[in-house]
Each structure stands twice: as structure tokens, then as C-alpha cells.
N, C-alpha and C positions, 0 to 999 in steps of 0.2 A: 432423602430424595433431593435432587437438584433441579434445576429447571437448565435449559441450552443456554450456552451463552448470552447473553443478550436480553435474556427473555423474563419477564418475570416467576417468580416461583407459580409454580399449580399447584392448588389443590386436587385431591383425588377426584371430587364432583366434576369441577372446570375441565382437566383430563378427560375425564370421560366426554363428555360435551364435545372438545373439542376434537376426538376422536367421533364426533360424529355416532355415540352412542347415547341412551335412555335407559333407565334401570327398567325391568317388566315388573309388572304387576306380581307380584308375589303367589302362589295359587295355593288353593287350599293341600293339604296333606294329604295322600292319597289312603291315608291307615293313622294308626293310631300312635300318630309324632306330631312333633312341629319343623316346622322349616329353619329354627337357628334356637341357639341356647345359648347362654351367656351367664358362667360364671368366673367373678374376679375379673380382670381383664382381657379371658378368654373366650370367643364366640366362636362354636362349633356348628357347620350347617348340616343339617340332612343334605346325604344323595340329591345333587340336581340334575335332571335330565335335560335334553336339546325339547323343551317346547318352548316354540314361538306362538304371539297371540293365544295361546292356554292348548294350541297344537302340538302335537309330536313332528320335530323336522323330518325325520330320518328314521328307518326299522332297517335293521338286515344287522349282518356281521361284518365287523372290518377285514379285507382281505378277501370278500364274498360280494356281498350286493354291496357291498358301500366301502368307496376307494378311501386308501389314509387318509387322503387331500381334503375331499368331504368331511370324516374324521374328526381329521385338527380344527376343521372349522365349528363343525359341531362340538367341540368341547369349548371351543371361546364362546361358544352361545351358552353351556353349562356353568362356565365361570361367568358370566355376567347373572346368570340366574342365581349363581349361589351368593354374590356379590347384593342383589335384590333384598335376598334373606336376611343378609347381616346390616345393608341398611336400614330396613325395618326393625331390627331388633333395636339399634343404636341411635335409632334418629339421622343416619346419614352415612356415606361413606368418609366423611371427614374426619371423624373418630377413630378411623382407623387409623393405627400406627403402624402396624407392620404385615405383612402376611405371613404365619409362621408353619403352613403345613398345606399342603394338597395332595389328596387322594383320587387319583382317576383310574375309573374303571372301564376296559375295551372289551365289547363282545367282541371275541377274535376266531375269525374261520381258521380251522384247521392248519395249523403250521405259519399261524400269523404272527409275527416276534417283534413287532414295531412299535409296541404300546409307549412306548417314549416317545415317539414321533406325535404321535395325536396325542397326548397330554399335553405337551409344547401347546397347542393349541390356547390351553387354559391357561398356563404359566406364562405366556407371551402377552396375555391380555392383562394381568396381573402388573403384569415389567411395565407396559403402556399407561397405565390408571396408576400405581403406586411408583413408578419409578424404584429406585434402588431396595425402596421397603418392600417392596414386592418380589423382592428375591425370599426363599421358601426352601425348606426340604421338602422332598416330595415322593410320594410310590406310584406307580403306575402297573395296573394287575391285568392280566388277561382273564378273564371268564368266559363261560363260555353261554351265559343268556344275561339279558338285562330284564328290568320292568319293561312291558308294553315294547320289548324286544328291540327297545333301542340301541341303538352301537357304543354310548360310552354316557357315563356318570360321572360327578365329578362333584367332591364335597372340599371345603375349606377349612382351616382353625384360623383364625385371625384375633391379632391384639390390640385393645382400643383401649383409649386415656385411659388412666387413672382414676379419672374426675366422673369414668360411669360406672366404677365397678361396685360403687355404693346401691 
């Protein structure tokens, strides 16, 4: 990660702040998971969906009731939810060293082929709070139903120090 010219370095916390965002409240599991897992280095999250305040944003299918533009934004709300989970596992976003994987999933109406479009969503918000580390491999799947018929899910793998995988 680099910080702009001039500027000092950021951390991923400071980042995020500075973007004018706050981690949410992590919410309970809706079945019989948890919200992140963490072995070695690696922390994998559950599925996270667009709730705000412990609400669902958004139901319908992309390309249906709910335009990509919508979408995209509802999956940066996903990525900062799943971003919530792996804080709580690690004690902070600052542990994080890299982002190594995102999976977003689009309920997509009938002959909707854009699901790169609205994962961006998630992966731009990533690039923002991680800088360069926050570059990722990534899949992006159409389905064709979500939980609670939300439009897109979106889970993470991320790699944090060394120093916690004790």
C-alpha cells in the first residue's frame, strides 16, 4: 500500500474513517456458522449480505427490481460487512495484510450478464480501505435466488500478520 504523494501512510482503520466509513456491528449468524474463520494466516468470511442497521437494504433481482447501479452499491455495503467479520476475528482491520480472494454473488433476472459490474462494487471498496493490498482474485456468480431474496452476497478470504496466526 502507498499513501498520495504528500500524504502520509494510512492505515486500513484511518482509511476507512477517512472515507467517511464505520465498521457495523457484526450480527448474529443466521444458522449454524459464524461470521469469519481463521486459520494460519487465513480468514475466511461467511456470505455477507446488504444489511444496514441489522436491516436488509435491498430484495428484488438485479436487472429486475433492483438496477446494477443499486447493485454495485449494495455490494460495498457487503464488503464492508464482511470486512466487520474479519475485524472482529483479528482485533482490527490493521492486521490485515492483504486481500487475497472475493466471491460475490448476484441474484440476476433473466438474461442479466453484468455480475462483474456489481461486484466492482465490493472490490472498489477494498482498493479504497487497502490500497494496493486490496487487489484480489475474484469470481462473480449469477444465481438465481439469494437468502431473504437479497440481490448480491459477497464473502472474503484475507491474509493477516503472522504474529496472529498463533
Amino acid at each position: 500500500m502507498t499513501a498520495p504523494a504528500g500524504e502520509p501512510f494510512a492505515r486500513p482503520g484511518e482509511r476507512l474513517t477517512a472515507l467517511g466509513l464505520t465498521l457495523p456491528t457484526v450480527p448474529a449468524p443466521a444458522g449454524a456458522y459464524v461470521p469469519a474463520v481463521r486459520t494460519g494466516t487465513l480468514v475466511f468470511t461467511a456470505g455477507q449480505i446488504p444489511l444496514v442497521d441489522g436491516q436488509v437494504a435491498a430484495t428484488g433481482k438485479v436487472g429486475a427490481e433492483v438496477s446494477p447501479e443499486q447493485a454495485k452499491q449494495l455490494a460495498r455495503v457487503c464488503a464492508l460487512n464482511a470486512l466487520a467479520a474479519v475485524a472482529a476475528e483479528v482485533g482490527g482491520l490493521d492486521h490485515v495484510v492483504r486481500v487475497v480472494k472475493v466471491v460475490g454473488f448476484v441474484a440476476s433476472a433473466p438474461g442479466f450478464t453484468g455480475q462483474p459490474g456489481v461486484v466492482d462494487g465490493a472490490s472498489e471498496l477494498l482498493g479504497e480501505v487497502f490500497g494496493a493490498a486490496g487487489r484480489h482474485a475474484r469470481s462473480a456468480v449469477g444465481v438465481a435466488v439469494l437468502p431473504r431474496d437479497v440481490p448480491v452476497e459477497v464473502e472474503l478470504v484475507v491474509e493477516v500478520s503472522p504474529a496472529l496466526a498463533g
